[in-house]
C-alpha positions in Angstrom: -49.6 6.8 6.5 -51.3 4.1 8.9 -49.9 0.9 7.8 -46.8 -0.8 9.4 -43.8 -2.0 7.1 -42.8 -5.8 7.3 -39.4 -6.9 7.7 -38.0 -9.2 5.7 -37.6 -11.7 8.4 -41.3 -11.3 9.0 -41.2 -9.1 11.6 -42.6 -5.2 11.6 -43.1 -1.7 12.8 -44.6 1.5 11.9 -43.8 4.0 10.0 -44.0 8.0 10.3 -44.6 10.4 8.2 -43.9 14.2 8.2 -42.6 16.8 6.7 -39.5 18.6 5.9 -38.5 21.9 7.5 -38.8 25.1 4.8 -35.5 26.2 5.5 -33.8 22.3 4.2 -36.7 22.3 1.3 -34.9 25.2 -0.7 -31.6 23.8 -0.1 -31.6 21.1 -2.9 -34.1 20.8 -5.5 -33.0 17.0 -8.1 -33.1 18.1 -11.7 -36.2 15.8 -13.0 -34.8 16.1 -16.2 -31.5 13.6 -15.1 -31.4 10.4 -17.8 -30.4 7.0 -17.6 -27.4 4.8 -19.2 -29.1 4.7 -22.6 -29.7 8.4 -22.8 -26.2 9.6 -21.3 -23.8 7.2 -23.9 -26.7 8.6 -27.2 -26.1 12.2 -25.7 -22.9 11.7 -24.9 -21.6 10.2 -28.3 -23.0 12.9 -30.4 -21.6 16.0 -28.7 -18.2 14.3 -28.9 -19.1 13.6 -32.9 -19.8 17.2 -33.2 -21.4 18.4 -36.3 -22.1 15.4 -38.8 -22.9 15.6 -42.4 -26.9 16.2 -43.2 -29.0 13.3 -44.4 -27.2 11.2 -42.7 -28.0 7.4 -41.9 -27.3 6.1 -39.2 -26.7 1.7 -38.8 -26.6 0.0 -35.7 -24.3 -3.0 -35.2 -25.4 -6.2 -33.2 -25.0 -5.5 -29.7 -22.0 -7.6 -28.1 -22.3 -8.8 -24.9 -20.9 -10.6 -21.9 -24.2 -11.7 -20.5 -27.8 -12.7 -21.6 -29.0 -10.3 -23.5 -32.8 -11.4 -24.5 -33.8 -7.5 -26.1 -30.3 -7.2 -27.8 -31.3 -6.2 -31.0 -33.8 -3.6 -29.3 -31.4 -2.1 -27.1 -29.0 -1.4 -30.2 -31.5 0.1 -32.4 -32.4 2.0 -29.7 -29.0 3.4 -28.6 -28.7 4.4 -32.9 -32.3 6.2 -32.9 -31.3 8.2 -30.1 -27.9 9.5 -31.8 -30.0 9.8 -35.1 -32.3 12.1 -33.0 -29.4 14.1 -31.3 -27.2 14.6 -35.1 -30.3 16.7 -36.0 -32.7 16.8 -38.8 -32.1 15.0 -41.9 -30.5 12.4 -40.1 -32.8 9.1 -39.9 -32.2 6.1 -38.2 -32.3 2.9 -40.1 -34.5 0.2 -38.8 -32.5 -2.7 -39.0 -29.2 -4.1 -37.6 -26.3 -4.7 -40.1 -22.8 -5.4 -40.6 -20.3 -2.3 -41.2 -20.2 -3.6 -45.0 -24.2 -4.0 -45.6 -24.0 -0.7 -44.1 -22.1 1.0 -46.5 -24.5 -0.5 -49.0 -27.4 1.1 -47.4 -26.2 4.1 -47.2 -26.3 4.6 -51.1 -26.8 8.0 -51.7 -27.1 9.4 -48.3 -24.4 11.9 -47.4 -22.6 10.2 -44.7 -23.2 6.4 -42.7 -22.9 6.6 -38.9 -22.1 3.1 -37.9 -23.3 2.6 -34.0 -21.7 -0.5 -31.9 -23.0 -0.7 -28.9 -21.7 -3.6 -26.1 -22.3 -4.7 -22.8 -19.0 -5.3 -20.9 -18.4 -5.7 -17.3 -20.9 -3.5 -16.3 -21.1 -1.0 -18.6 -22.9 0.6 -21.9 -20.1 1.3 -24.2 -20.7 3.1 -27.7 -18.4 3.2 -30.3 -19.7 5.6 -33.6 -17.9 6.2 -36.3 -18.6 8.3 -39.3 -18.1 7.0 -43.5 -18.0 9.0 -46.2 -20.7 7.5 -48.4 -20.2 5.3 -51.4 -23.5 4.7 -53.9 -20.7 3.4 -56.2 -20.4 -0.8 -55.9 -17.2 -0.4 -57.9 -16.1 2.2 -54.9 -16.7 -0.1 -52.1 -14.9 -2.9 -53.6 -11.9 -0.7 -54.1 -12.0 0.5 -50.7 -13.6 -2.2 -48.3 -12.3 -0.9 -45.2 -12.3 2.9 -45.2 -10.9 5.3 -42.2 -13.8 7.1 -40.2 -14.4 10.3 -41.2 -15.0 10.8 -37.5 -15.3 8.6 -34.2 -16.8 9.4 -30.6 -16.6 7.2 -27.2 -19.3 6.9 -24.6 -19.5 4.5 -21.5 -22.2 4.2 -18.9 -22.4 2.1 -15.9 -25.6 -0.4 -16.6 -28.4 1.0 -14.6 -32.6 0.1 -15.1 -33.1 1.8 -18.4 -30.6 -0.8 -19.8 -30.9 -3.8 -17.7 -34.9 -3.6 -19.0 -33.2 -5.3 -22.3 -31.2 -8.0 -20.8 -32.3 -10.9 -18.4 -33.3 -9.6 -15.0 -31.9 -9.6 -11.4 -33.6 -11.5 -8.6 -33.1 -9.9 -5.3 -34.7 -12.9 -3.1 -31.9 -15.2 -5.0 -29.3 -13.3 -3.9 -25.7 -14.9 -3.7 -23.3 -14.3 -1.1 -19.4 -14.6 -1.3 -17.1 -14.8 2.1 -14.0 -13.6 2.4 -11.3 -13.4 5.3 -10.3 -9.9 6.3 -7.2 -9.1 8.7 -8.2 -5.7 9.2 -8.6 -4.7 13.1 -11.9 -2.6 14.2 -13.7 -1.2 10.5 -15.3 1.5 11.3 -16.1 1.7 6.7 -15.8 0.6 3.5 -15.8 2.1 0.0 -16.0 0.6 -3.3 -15.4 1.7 -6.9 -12.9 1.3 -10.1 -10.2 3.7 -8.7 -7.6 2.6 -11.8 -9.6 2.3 -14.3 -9.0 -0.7 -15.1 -12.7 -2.1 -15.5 -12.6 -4.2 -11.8 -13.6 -2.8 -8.7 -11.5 -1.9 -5.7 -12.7 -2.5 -2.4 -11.5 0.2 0.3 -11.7 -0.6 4.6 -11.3 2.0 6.9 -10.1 1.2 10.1 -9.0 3.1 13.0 -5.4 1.6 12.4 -5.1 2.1 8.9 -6.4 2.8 5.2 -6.7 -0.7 3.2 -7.4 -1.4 -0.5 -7.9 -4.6 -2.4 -10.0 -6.9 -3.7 -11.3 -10.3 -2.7 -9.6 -13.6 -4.2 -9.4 -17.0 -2.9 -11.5 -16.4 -0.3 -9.7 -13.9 1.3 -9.6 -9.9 1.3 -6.0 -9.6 -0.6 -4.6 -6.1 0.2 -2.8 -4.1 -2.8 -2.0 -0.6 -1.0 -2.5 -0.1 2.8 -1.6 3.2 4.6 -1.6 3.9 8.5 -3.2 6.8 9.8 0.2 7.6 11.8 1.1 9.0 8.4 -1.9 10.4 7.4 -3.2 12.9 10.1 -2.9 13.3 14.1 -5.3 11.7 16.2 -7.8 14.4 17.0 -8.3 16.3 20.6 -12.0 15.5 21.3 -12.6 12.8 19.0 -16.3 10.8 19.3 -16.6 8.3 22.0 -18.1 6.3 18.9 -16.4 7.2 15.9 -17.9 7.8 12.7 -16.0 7.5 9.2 -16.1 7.6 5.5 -14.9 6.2 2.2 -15.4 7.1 -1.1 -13.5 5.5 -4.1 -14.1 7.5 -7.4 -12.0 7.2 -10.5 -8.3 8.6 -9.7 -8.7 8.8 -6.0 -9.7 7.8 -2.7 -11.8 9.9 0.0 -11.8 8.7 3.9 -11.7 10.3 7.2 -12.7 9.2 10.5 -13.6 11.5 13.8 -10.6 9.7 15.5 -8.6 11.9 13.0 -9.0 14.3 9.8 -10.2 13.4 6.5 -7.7 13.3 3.5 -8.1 12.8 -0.4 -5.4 9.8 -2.0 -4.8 9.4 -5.2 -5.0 6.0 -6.6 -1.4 4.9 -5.7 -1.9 6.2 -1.8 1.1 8.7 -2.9 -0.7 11.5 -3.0 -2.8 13.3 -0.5 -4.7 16.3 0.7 -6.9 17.3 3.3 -10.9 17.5 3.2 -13.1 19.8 5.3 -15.2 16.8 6.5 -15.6 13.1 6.6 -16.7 11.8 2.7 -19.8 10.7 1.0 -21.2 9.7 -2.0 -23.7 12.5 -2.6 -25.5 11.7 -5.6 -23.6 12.9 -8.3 -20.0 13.7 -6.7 -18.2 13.2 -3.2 -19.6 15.3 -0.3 -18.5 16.1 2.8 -20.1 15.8 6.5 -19.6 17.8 9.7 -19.0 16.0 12.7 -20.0 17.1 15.8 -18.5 15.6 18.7 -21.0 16.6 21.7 -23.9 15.0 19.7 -21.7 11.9 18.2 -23.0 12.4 14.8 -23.2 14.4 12.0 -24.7 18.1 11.8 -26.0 19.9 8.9 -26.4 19.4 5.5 -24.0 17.8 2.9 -21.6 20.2 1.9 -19.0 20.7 -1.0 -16.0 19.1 -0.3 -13.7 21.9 -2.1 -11.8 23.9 0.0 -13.5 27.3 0.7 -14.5 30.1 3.3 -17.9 29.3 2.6 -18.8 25.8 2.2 -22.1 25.6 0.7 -25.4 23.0 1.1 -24.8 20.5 -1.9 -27.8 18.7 -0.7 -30.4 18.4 1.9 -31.0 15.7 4.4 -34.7 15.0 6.1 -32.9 15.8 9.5 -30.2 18.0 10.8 -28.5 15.5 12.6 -27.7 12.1 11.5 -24.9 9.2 12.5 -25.5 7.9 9.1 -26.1 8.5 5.1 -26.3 7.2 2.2 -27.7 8.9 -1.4 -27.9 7.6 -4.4 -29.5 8.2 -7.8 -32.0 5.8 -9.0 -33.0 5.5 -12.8 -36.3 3.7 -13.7 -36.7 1.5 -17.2 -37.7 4.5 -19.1 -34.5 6.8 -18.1 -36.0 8.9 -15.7 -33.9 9.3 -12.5 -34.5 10.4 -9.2 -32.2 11.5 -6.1 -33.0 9.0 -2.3 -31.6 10.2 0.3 -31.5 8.3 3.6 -30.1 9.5 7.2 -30.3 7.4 10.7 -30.9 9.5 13.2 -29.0 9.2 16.7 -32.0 7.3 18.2 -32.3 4.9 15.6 -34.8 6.2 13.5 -34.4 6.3 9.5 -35.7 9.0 7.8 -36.2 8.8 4.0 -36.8 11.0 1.0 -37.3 10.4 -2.5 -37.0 13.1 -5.1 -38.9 16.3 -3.5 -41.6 14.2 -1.9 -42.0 15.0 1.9 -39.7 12.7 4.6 -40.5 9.4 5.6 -39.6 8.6 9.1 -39.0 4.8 10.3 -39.1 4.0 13.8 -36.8 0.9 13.5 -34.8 1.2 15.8 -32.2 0.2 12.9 -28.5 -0.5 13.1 -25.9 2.5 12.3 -25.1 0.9 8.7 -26.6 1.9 6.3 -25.9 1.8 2.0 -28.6 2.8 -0.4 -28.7 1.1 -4.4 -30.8 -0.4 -7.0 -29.6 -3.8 -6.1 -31.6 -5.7 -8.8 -32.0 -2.7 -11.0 -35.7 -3.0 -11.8 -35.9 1.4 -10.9 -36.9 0.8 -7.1 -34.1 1.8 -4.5 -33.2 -0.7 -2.3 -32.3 0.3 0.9 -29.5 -1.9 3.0 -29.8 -1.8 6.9 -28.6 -3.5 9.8 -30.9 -4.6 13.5 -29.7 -2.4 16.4 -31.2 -4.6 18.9 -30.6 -8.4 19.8 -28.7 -10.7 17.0 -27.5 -8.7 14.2 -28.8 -9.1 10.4 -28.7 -7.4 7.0 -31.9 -6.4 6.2 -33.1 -5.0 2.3 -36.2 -3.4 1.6 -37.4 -2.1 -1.6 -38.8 1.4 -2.1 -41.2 1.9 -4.8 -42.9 5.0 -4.0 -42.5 8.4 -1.6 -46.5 7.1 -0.9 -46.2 3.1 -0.7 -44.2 1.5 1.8 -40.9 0.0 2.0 -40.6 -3.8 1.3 -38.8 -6.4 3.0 -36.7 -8.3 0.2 -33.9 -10.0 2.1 -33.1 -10.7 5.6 -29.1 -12.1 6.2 -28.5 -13.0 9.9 -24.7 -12.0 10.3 -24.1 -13.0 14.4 -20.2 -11.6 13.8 -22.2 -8.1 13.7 -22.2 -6.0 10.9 -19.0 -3.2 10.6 -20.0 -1.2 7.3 -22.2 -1.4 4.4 -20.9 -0.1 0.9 -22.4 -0.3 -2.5 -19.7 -1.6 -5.7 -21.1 -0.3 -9.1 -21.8 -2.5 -11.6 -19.0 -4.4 -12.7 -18.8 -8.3 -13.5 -22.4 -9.3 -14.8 -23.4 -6.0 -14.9 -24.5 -6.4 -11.0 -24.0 -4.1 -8.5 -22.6 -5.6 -5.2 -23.7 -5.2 -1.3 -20.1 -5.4 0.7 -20.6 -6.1 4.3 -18.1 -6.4 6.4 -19.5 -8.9 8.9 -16.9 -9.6 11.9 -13.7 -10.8 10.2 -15.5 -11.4 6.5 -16.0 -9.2 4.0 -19.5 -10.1 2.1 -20.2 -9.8 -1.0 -24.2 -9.8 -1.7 -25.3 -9.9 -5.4 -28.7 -10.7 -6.7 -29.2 -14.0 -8.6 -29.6 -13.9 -12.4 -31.3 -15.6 -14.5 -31.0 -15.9 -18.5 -35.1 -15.9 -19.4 -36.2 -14.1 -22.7 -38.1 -11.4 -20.5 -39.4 -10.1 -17.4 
């Protein structure tokens, strides 16, 4: 690799390229075979049917949805072939969308209708199926216009590539940015998810006076549930002259830790709590844990699994051993196929990269120690969010299309307060994922611009 990557503020540098030890190689290997929104909710809805009737037909409804939606129609029917493939053979998918009542019509002699509604609501694929007896009889369908499922199944799926494809794209370079004050003293991170349930996203700051939680209103960061680390764990003997943290917000609970203290687990109310063996992180598919060592200030060794046990294992592994920050994520492209980036910052500055099983990518930077990794725009290309470690701060975004291509510069955000923590919300409102920065006493929140034209 010869060329030099440009920066999205039109600067450079070049990029290095080498290979990973043998000994982290065997430690994680991503399954290929990982699927996208579309093929989870299809999959997903037909175990939970279970065994339908043969010769089945199976109806898509018009998709609902809460934002531009130019491939609507496509996106349903496609969502309906898949199930009609999974129900097995003698099921066929029909080619056209109906209502539940021209359904029932179509089904004639077939020996069950499976009615698929698909929608598109803050940020997710949901799919509702139900199954209907059938009813060639015209005279029976009059009787009976609304008859009880024979069955019913529920899938969900945060909207990802594979399903934006079908609605109007994002556009990265048209981001938007929302401010909002923060009180919170010294951030050292920040976490992001729907911890309730609820469908909205929580937004979790970790700083080395307390545990907050909230969301942004009114231009402000309103706090719902705070706790101090007084009441949490006991500041530790030889914490890092630079201290590193974590936050993780998953459905039900709450992961942080810092290396001024321990690392703890909260349930959703900040009730509940128990201890983890390291500081959290998102590690592709569930939380993992990091060991801190304090004679390096950073991180050493590979991810492990956060349960407790007398032999923590590798749930992951990382392009170096030693790293001050890391971020993974699982990127699916417009055809469902996913794969795992992983991205450290090495103690020096450097970033080293890996997508899928490809070799390591090392950047010289030298970059910032934030550091969040997403498919911003969700066109299949990880975008990955750093921050300058030398003169006036920024937010820079680069888009990685290939293990063999270079990174891109997308978006360059000058942020003179200086940049605290970098954290990625899941798609929510829109069906956007969302940057949050915490930039001096503001909490940013970076979304790519939208537009409602009939295709890419």
């Amino acid at each position: 690799m010869n060329g030099r990557i440009e920066r999205a503020d039109g600067t450079s540098f070049r990029p290095v390229a080498h290979a990973l030890p043998a000994a982290l190689l065997i430690l994680f290997s991503f399954d290929a075979r990982a699927s996208g929104a579309v093929d989870v909710v299809a999959q997903d809805a037909a175990q939970s049917l279970g065994q339908a009737p043969a010769a089945s037909l199976v109806v898509a409804a018009p998709l609902a949805s809460d934002q531009a939606a130019p491939k609507g129609e496509e996106l349903a029917l496609r969502v309906a072939a898949l199930i009609a493939g999974r129900i097995g053979a003698g099921a066929r998918a029909h080619p056209q969308l109906a209502a539940l009542a021209t359904a029932r019509a179509l089904a004639g002699r077939a020996s069950a209708l499976v009615y698929v509604q698909s929608a598109i609501a803050k940020g997710d694929l949901r799919t509702t199926v139900d199954v209907y007896p059938s009813m060639a009889n015209a005279w029976d369908r009059i009787r009976n216009p609304l008859p009880s499922p024979m069955n019913h199944a529920f899938a969900t799926a945060k909207v990802d590539a594979e399903v934006r494809a079908f609605l109007a794209p994002l556009l990265l370079e048209q981001a938007s940015v929302r401010r909002a004050r923060h009180e919170e003293e010294d951030v050292l991170a920040a976490g992001c998810g729907d911890v309730d349930g609820d469908g909205g996203d929580e937004i979790v700051l970790v700083s080395r006076a307390r545990v907050a939680m909230g969301r942004v209103s009114g231009g402000k960061f309103e706090v719902v549930r705070a706790v101090p680390w007084t009441a949490l764990a006991p500041r530790l003997s030889s914490p890092m002259r630079e201290p590193l943290a974590g936050a993780v917000v998953v459905m039900g609970a709450v992961d942080v830790g810092t290396t001024d203290r321990a690392s703890v687990a909260l349930t959703a109310d900040f009730a509940g709590r128990s201890p983890l063996p390291g500081v959290p992180a998102w590690g592709l598919d569930s939380v993992v844990c990091l060991m801190p060592e304090p004679s390096a200030g950073a991180f050493d060794g590979a991810p492990f699994d956060c349960a407790p046990t007398r032999d923590p294992r590798p749930k992951m592994s990382v392009p170096s051993p030693r790293f001050d920050a890391f971020s993974a994520s699982t990127i699916a492209n417009a055809q469902g196929n996913a794969t795992a980036v992983v991205v450290i910052r090495e103690p020096s500055g450097k970033l080293e990269l890996r997508l899928g099983d490809a070799p390591a990518r090392a950047l010289d930077g030298p970059f910032g120690a934030q550091l969040a990794v997403a498919d911003l725009d969700q066109d299949g290309t990880p975008e990955i969010a750093t921050t300058l470690d030398a003169g006036e701060d920024a937010i820079n975004v680069y888009s990685w299309v290939s293990a063999a291509t270079d990174p891109r510069g997308r978006l360059h955000l000058a942020a003179p307060g200086g940049v605290r923590a970098l954290a990625v919300c899941p798609p929510e409102d829109h069906g956007q994922p969302v940057l949050v920065a915490v930039v001096g006493s503001e909490v940013w929140l970076v979304r790519a611009g939208t537009t409602t034209a009939a295709g890419r």
